[in-house]
N, C-alpha and C positions, 0 to 999 in steps of 0.2 A: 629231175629232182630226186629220182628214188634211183638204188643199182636195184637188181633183181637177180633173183638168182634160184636155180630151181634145183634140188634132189630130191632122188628116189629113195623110200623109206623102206629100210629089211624089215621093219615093224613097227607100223604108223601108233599101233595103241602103247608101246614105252615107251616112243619119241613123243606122244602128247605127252603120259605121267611124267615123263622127263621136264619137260617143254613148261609147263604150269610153277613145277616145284622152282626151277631155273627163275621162272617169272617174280616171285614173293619180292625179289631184291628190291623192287621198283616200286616207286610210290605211286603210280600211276598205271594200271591194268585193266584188260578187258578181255578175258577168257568168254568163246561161244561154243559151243560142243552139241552136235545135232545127235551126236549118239548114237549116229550109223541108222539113221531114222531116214529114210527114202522118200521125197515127193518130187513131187514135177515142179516145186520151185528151191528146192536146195539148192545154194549155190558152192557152198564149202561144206566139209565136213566139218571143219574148226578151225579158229580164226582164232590169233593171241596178239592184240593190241599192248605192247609196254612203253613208256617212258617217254614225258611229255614235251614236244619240242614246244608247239605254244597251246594255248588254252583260253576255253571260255566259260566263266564261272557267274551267275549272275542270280535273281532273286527273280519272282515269276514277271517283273515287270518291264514291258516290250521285246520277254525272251524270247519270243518268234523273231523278232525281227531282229534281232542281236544274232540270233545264230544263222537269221538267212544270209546276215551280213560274212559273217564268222566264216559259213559254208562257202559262200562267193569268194571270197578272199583267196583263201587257201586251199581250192582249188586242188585237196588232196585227199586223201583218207582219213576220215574223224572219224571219232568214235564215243561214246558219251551217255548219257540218259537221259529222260524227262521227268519229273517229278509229277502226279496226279494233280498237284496245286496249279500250278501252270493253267489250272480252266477260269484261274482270276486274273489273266490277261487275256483270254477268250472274249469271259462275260464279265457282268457285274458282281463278282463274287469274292467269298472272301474264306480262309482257313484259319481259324482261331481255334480250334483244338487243339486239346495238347501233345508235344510231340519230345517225344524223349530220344531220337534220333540224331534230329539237328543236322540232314543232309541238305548242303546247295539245293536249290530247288531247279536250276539247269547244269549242265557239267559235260563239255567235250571237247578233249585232246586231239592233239594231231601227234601220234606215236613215230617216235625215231624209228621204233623198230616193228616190221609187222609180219608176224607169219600166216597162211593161206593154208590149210591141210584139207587136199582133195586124192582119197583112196589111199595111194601108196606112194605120191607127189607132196612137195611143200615148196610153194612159191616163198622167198623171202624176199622182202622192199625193208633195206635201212632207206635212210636220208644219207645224202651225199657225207655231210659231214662225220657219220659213223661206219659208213659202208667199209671202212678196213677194220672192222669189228666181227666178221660177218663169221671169217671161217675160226675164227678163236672162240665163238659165241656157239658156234655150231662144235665143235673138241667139249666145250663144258656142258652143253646141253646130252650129247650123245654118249658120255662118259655115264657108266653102271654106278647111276646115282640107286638108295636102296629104297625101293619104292614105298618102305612101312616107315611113316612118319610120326610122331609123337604122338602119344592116346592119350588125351587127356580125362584125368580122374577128377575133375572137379563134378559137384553137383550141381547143376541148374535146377532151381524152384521154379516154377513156373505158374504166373498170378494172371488170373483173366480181370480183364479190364471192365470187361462188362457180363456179368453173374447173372446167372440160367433164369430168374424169377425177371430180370431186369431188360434180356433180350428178348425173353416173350412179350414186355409191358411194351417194348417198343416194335417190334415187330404187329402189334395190335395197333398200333399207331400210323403205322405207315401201311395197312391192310385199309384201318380209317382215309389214308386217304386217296387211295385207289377206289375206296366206296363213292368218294366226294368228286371223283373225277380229277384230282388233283393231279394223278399221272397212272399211266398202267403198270407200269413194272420198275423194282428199284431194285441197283444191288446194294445188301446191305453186310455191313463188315463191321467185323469185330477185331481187338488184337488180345494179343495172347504174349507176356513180355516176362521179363529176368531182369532185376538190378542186382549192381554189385556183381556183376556175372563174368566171367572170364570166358572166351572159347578158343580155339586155335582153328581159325578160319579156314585153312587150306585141307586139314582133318575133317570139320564138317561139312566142305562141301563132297568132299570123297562120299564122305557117308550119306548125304543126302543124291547125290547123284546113283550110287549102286544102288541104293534104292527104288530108286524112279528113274531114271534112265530119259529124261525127257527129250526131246527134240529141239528144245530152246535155253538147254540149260547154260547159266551164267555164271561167272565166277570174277566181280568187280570190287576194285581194290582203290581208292581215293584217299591217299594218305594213312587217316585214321579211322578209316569209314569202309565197310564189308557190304556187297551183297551179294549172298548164297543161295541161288536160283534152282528151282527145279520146274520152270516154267513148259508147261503142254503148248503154250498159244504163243503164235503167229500175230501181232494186232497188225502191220502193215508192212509192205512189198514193192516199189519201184524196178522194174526192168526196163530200161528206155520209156518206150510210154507208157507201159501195160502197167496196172496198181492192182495189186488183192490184198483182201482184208479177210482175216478167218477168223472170228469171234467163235467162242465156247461158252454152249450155254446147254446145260445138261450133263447132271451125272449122275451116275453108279459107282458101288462098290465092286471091288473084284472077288473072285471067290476061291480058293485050291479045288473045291471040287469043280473038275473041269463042265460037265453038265449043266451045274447051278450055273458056273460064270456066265456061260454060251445063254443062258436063259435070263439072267441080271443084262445083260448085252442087247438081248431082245427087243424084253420088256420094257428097258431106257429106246431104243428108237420108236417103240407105241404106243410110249409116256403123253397122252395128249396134254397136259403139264408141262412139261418137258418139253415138244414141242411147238406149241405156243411161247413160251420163253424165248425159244431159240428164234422163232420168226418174228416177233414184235422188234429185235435187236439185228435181223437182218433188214427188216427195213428203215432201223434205222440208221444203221450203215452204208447201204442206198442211199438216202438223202444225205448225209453226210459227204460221198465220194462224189455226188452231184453238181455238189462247189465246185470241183477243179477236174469233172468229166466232159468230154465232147458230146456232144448229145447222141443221146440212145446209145450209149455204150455202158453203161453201168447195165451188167449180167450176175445172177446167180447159177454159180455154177455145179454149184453142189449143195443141198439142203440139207442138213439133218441126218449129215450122214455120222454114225457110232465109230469114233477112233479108241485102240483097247491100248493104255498104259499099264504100268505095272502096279498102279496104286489102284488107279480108277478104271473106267470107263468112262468118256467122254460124248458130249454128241456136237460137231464144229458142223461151219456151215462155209462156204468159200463167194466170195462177190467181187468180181471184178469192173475193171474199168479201164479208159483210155483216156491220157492227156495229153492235150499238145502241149509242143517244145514252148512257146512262152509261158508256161505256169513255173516259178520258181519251187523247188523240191518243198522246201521247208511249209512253203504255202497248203500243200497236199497234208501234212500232219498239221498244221495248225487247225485246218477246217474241220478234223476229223478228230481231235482231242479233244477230250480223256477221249478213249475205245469205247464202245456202244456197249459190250459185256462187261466194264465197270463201271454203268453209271446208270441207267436207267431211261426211260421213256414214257410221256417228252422229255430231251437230255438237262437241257435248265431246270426246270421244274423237279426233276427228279436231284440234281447235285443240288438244290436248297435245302431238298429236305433230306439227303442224305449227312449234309451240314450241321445239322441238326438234332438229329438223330445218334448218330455217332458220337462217342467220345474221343476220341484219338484222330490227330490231323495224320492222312493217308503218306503224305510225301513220297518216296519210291514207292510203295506196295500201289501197285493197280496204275504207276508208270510204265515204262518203258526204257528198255536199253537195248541202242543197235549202233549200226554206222553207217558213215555216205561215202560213195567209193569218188574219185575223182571225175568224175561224169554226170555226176549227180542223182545216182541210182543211190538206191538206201534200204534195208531190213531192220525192222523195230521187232521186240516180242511181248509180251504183256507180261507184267513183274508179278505175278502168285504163283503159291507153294513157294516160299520164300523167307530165309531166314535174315535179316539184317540188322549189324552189330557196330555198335560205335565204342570202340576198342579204350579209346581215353574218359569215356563217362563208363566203362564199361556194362554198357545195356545194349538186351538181348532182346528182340523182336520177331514174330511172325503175326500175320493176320492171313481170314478168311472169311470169306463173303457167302451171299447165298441170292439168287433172284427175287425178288418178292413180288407176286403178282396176285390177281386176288383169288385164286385157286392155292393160296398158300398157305398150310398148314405150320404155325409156329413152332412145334415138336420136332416135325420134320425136317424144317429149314434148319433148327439150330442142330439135329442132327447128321445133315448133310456136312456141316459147316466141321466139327468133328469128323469125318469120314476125310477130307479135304485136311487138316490138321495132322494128322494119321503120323504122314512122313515126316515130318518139323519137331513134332513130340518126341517122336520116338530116337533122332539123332540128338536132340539135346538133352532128353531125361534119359536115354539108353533105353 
């Protein structure tokens, strides 16, 4: 179905910058960029999904199973997102908040054209039908395109959705109902938006990227629809049978003084706050992998251990699992959606009243965008630190969330939440 075809890169970091800018033509895109960020389950260094030979576009209703179908079918490489709405084919739930985005709530292509970039290698798969596209594609890609692209001078205003006296009244609310037993831990999220806003997509994600440098970062293109990722997390993992799942639940700021950092760094891993967060949502990604684990194979492999980005400091946690060959792939994300570190514990209990609480329906933010290789292995990453732009309403979006559990101080939260904003601000307001 695919030609393939493999060269060696005299410099893999201008054959990406190349590779991305090359990409804008297409109305259909999926840039992933780990950013030379090393683990034991990297598979690419980055992966460029363009131009859609078929598709599945759908609304949250039976999208599991639309895409198990989708995925079966074709039988090739897709590539695509999941929207957070999606838990109202899960459970009994529903998104009536307002949303000034207006992204599909499922969306995954099968790309004519797919690049693979591992060190100083790039595997290329067209489809049969463009594979005499390959070495004319590769002439315009490789051609001293000039890396500094258009700067744009407009201003973005930037209106919080939900004002400092009004995230405390609720954050008291949802402390209320951790007091009531109602649930232990929630995440709760705010947005932070632009109308009438203009941005040049491909510019800020440059800038949100050098900035943050993440390990999941995205750069998704759906017609008239942006999303500008500078995602730290991992939400899920398929290698044949092995699954991990690496939720982020604790942070820190970072510091220049090299001293303080190393001691902000510390003191986030003996955050017993912080730690407790982070285990209430490891187990329940535990019982979540449980559904489609063989028994006694669901392991924690790493606890609370502190990863250092360039914004933050982090504290993830890694849990593994085995499935056997008759669990359909798609089945393994269904049972495990939304991710345990966007939603709270009990996970029902907590997305009611996260429902509720919230103003703004989530739709990408606190999603997921990955892909399924033909085998039915698959990587999803969790959608925050994230800027996303509907080009034709032109509106301008980011959010960010904070755990709330009842060791949680409303000051703090809403200050973390700010700390986590940082990078998003700072490329849209300069």
């Amino acid at each position: 179905m695919r030609k393939t075809t493999q060269y060696t890169l005299k410099n893999p970091d201008n054959f990406k910058q190349n590779l991305l800018l090359w990409a804008q033509r297409f109305k259909d895109v999926v840039w992933l960029d780990s950013n030379n960020h090393k683990d034991n389950y990297t598979s690419y260094d980055a992966i460029l999904a363009v131009d859609a030979f078929t598709s599945l576009k759908t609304d949250y209703f039976d999208a599991f199973e639309r895409l198990s179908e989708y995925q079966s079918v074709t039988k090739d490489w897709i590539f695509g997102y999941l929207t957070y709405d999606l838990k109202n084919t899960t459970e009994k739930l529903k998104s009536e908040n307002f949303d000034g985005l207006n992204f599909p709530e499922l969306y995954f292509f099968q790309p004519k054209k797919l690049f693979l970039i591992k060190g100083n290698q790039v595997e290329i798969k067209y489809l049969k039908m463009v594979d005499d596209e390959i070495n004319t594609d590769l002439q315009e890609i490789q051609q001293s395109y000039n890396p500094t692209i258009h700067q744009s001078n407009d201003t973005i205003k930037i209106k919080l959705r939900i004002h400092r006296d009004d995230y405390f009244e609720k954050v008291e609310q949802m402390l209320a109902h951790i007091q009531r037993g109602d649930i232990y831990e929630a995440n709760f999220c705010q947005e932070f938006y632009a109308e009438e806003s203009e941005i040049n997509p491909l510019e800020t994600f440059k800038k949100l990227n050098e900035i943050s440098k993440p390990p999941f970062a995205t750069f998704l293109k759906v017609e008239d629809k942006y999303l500008i990722s500078a995602s730290p997390e991992r939400y899920i993992k398929k290698s044949e049978n092995n699954i991990i799942s690496q939720p982020i639940k604790g942070t820190a700021r970072r510091s220049e003084n090299k001293i303080e950092d190393l001691q902000l760094a510390e003191k986030l891993s003996k955050d017993q706050k912080e730690r407790s967060e982070n285990i209430m949502i490891v187990d329940l990604v535990r019982n979540d992998l449980s559904h489609t684990a063989k028994k006694g194979t669901v392991k924690v492999k790493e606890l609370c251990k502190v990863h250092s980005f360039l914004q933050v400091h982090q504290m993830i946690s890694t849990i593994s699992s085995k499935v056997s060959e008759r669990i359909q792939p798609v089945e393994i994300l269904k049972t495990t959606f939304p991710m345990g570190s966007m939603t709270g514990a009990p996970k029902i209990s907590a997305l009611k009243i996260i429902e509720n609480l919230e103003e703004t329906k989530r739709g990408l933010y606190s999603g997921s965008v990955g892909y399924f290789t033909p085998k039915g292995d698959f990587d999803f990453n969790v959608i925050i630190r994230s800027i996303l732009y509907n080009a034709s309403k032109k509106y301008v979006s980011y959010s960010v969330g904070s755990a709330i559990t009842a060791k949680s101080n409303p000051q703090n939260e809403y200050e973390e939440c700010l700390v986590k904003a940082n990078a998003m601000r700072e490329v849209l307001e300069g």
